[in-house]
C-alpha positions in Angstrom: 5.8 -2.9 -52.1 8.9 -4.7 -50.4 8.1 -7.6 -48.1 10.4 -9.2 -45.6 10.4 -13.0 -45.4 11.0 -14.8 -42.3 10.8 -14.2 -38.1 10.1 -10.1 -38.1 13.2 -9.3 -35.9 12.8 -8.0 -32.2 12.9 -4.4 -31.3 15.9 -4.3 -29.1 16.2 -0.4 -30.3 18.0 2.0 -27.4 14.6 3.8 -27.0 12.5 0.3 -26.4 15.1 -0.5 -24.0 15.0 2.3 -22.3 11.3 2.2 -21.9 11.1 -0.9 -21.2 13.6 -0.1 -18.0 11.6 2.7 -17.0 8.6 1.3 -17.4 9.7 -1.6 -14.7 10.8 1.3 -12.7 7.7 3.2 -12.5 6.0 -0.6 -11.7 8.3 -1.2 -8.9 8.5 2.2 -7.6 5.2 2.9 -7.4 3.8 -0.4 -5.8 6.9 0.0 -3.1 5.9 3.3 -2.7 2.0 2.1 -1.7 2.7 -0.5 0.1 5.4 1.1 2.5 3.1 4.1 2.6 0.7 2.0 4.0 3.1 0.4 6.6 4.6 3.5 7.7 1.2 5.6 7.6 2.9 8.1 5.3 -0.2 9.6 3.0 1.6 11.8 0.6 4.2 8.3 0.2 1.0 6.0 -1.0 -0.7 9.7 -2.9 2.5 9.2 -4.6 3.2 6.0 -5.5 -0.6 6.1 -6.8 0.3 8.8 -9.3 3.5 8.0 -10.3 2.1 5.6 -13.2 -1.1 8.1 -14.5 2.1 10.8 -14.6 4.6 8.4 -16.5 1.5 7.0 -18.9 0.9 11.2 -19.4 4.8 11.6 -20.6 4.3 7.9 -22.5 1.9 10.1 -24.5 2.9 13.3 -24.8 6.4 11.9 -25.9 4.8 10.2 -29.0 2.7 13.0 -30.0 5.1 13.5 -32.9 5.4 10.0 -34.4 1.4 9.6 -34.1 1.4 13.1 -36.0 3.8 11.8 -38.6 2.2 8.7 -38.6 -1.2 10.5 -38.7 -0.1 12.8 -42.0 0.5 9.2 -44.4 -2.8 8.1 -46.1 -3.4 4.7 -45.2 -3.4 2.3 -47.9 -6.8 0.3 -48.9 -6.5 -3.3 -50.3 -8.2 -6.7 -50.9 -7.1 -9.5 -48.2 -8.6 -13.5 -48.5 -9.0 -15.1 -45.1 -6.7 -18.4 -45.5 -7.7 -18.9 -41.4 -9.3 -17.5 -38.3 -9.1 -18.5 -34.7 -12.0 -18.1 -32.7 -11.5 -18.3 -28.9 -14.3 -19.6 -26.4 -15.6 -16.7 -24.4 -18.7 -15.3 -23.5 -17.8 -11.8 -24.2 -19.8 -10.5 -27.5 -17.3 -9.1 -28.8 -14.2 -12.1 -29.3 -10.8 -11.3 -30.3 -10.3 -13.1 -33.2 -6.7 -14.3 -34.6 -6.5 -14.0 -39.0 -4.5 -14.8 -41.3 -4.7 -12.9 -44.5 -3.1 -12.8 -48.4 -3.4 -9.0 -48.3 -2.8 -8.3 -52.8 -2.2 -4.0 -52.6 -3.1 -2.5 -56.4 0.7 -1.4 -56.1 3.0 -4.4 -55.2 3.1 -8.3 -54.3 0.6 -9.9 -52.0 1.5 -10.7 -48.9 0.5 -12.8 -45.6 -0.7 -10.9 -41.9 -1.5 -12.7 -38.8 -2.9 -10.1 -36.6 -5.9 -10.0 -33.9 -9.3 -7.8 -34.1 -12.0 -7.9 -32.4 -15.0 -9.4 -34.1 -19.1 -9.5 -32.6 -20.2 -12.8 -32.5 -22.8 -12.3 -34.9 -20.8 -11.0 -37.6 -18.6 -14.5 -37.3 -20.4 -15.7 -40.3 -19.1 -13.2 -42.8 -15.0 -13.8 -42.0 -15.1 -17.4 -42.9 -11.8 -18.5 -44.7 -12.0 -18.6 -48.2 -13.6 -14.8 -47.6 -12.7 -11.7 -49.6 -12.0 -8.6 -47.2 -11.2 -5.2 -47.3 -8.2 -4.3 -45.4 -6.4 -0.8 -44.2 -3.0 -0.4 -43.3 -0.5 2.0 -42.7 2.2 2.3 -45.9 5.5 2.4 -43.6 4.1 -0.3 -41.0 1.7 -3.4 -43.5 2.2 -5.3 -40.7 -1.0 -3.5 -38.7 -3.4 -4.3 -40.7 -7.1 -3.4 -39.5 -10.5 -5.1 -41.4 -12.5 -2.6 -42.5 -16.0 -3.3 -41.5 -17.9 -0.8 -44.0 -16.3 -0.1 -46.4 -17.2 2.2 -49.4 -19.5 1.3 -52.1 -16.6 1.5 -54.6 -14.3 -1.2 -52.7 -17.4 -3.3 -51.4 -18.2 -4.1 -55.3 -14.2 -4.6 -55.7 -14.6 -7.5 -52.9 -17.9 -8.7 -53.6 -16.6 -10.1 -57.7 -12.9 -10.6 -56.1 -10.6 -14.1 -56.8 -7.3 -14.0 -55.2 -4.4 -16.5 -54.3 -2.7 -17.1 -51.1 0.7 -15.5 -50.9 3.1 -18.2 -50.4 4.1 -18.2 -45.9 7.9 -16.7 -46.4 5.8 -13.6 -47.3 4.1 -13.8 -44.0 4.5 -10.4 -41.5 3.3 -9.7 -38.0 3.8 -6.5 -35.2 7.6 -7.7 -34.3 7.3 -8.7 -30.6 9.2 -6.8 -27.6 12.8 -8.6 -27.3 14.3 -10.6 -24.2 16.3 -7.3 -23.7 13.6 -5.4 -23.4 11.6 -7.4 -20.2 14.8 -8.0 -18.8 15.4 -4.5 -18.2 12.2 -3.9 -17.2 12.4 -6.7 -14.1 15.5 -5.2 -13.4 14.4 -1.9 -13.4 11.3 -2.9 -11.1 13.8 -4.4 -8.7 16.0 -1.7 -8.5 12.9 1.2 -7.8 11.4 -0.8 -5.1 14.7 -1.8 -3.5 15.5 2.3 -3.7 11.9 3.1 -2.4 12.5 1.0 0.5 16.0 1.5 1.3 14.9 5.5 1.6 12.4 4.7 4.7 14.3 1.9 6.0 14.7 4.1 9.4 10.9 4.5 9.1 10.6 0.8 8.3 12.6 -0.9 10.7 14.2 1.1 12.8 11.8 4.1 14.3 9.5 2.2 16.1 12.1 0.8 18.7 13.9 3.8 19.4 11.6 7.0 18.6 9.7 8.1 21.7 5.7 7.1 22.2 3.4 9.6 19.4 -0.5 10.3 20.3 -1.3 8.8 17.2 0.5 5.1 16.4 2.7 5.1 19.9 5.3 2.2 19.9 6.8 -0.1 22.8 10.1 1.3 25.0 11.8 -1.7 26.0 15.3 -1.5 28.6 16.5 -4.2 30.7 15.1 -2.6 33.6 11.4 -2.0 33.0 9.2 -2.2 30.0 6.9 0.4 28.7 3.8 0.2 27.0 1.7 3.0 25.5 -1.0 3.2 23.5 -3.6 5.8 22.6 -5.7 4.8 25.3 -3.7 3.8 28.3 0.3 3.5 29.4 1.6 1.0 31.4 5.0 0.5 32.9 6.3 -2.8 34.4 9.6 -2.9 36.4 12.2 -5.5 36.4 13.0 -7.3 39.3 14.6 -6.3 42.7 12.7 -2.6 42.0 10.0 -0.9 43.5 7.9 2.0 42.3 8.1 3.3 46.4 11.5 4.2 45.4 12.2 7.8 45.5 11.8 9.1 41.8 10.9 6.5 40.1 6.8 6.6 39.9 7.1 10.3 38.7 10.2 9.7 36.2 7.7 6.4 34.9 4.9 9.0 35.2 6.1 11.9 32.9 7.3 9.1 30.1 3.8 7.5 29.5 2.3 11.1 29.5 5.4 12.2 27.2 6.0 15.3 30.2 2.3 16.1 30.4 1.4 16.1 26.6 -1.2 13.5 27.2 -2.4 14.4 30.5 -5.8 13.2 31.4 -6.4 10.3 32.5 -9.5 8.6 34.6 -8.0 5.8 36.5 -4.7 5.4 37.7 -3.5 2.3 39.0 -0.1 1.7 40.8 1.3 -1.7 42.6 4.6 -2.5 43.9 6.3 -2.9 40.5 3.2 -2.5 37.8 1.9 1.2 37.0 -1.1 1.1 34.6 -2.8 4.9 33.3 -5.9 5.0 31.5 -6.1 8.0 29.6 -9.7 10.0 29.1 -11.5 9.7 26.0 -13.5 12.8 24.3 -16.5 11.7 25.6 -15.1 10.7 29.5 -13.1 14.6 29.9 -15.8 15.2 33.2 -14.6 12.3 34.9 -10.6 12.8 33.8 -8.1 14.4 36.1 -4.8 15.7 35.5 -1.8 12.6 36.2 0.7 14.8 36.5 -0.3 16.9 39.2 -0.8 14.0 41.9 1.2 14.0 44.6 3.2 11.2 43.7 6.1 11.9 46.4 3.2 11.3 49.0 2.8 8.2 47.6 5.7 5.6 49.8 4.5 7.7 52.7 0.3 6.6 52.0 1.4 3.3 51.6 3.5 2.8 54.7 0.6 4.2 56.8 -1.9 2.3 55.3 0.5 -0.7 56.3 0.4 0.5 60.2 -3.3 -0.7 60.1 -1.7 -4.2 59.6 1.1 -4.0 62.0 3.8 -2.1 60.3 5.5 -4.5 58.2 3.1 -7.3 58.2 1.3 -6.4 54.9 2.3 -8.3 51.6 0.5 -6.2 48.9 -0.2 -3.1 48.3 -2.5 -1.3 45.2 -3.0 2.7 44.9 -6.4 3.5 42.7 -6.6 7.4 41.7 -10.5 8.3 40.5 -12.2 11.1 40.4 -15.6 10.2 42.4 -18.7 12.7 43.4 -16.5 15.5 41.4 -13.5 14.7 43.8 -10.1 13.1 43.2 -9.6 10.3 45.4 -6.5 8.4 46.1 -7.8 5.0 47.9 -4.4 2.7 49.2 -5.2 -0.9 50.0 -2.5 -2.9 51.6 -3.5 -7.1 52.4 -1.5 -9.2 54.8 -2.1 -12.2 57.0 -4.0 -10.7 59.4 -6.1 -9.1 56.3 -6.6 -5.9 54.4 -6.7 -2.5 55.1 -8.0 1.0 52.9 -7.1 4.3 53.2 -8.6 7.1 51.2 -6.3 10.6 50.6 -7.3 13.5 48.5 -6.2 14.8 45.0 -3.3 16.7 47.8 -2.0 13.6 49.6 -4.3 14.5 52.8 -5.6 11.3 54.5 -9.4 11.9 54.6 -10.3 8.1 56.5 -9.3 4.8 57.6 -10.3 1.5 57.6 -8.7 -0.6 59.8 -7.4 -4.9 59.0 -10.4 -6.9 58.7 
């Protein structure tokens, strides 16, 4: 048998690169594809990213179906090895991985040295001290993967038990040639270059969407203009003007009104509270629907008209602040408008139609 002497050399081969880059890709793709799932709420993005790597590692296998086949039709070669060292590490596992080195002498051709790693149970340490004879398997196209055989048969346990053998000198010395620099290069770069990809396709979804799509039921985002500022959520809406504006201006309440309801899509609500420049909508839970009315049937044009007679119980223009609060009490809806001033407060109470049912006068 031919050995090689020196450093086994690297396997920089056009297929391990290539694996190596796709492997980094599938890495990077798949844990970009998670995590943005996750920050986007897209399901069938984290679904995928999950099974990306369980569908590559099933291609991974059936691609090397034919080299394990040819690999599996060679009879492995049985010979006698002498342990010149072991390496125990410290571990309270049972079963250690230990590091050997053999002199492997085949019945065919010149001994040669192995490092390689099995695992060993820690009670069967005793019988691999150095100095030990072995019997050792390996596959004739690859000596360098050489396994211990544990039991062996009858015939080669006699052949180890009378064995003497001498060390092979250490330029014989082989072991499983290691991946090249090439090889995890590629593969960081490839990881790099999936999860930049991953994210630059939802980049709109990422960073963009959630200032300029409109409110959804489910994860509803802020609306922000230099006028007013919008707010809704699954469970209320609320809309705050910018200076020098009123919601008593013609239009605007019901224009406000129809956004945070998205035109009547989420149109229950059970309070509704308006002020001169704050509107604030609580929308009805499953479990609160007997108490909910509809928002966008109030009779919000009614609205600068209730306020401005709920203000003649104060002396016309003499009130400060005014509040509406829309609530469906005793089955009804009721539209109560309180207006405060210096000589004090006044309510009125409408119905669901804008009718004013009573007054109280400044207290």
């Amino acid at each position: 048998m031919t050995t090689t002497t020196g450093s086994p050399p690297t396997r920089n081969t056009p297929v391990a690169l290539a694996r190596g880059f796709l492997t980094g890709g599938v890495t990077g793709g798949s844990l970009a594809a998670m995590v943005v799932g996750v920050v986007i709420e897209n399901a069938p993005l984290f679904i995928a990213g999950l099974a990306l790597p369980f569908a590559y590692g099933g291609l991974l296998y059936l691609a090397s179906m034919p080299r394990r086949a040819r690999e599996a039709a060679l009879a492995p070669r049985t010979a006698l090895a002498m342990i010149e060292s072991r390496d125990v590490p410290q571990s309270e596992m049972t079963d250690r991985p230990v590091r050997f080195d053999l002199t492997v002498a085949p019945d065919d051709g010149p001994a040669f040295r192995v490092e390689f790693t099995q695992d060993i149970n820690v009670t069967d340490l005793p019988d691999y001290r150095p100095g030990g004879i072995l019997v050792v398997r390996y596959p004739p196209d690859s000596p360098a993967k050489v396994r211990i055989v544990k039991r062996p048969i009858p015939e080669w346990e006699e052949r180890a038990a009378g064995a003497r053998l001498d060390s092979a000198p250490e330029s014989t010395k082989l072991s499983e040639p290691p991946d090249g620099c090439a090889v995890g290069f590629l593969g960081f770069v490839g990881l790099l270059l999936a999860a930049a990809a991953v994210v630059f396709l939802f980049r709109v979804d990422l960073f963009e969407d959630k200032a300029t799509e409109p409110p959804s039921s489910s994860a509803p985002p802020s609306v922000s203009s230099t006028s007013s500022t919008r707010v809704v959520t699954g469970g209320s809406g609320t809309v705050e003007l910018g200076p020098g504006q009123s919601f008593l201006t013609e239009g605007e309440l019901r224009s406000d009104i129809d956004a945070v309801t998205r035109h009547g899509e989420q149109n229950l609500a059970t309070n509704l509270v308006v002020q001169d420049r704050l509107l604030l909508v609580t929308f009805a839970s499953d479990d609160a629907k007997a108490q909910a009315f509809p928002v966008s049937a109030l009779p919000y044009e009614r609205f600068p008209a209730l306020v401005e007679e709920a203000r003649s119980g104060l002396g016309g223009q003499s009130a400060q602040n005014w509040n509406i609060v829309v609530s469906r009490l005793g089955g009804a809806v009721t539209i109560v408008v309180s207006v405060t001033g210096p000589e004090g407060s006044a309510v009125l109470q409408a119905d669901d139609q804008g009718r004013v049912l009573r007054r109280t006068a400044a207290h």
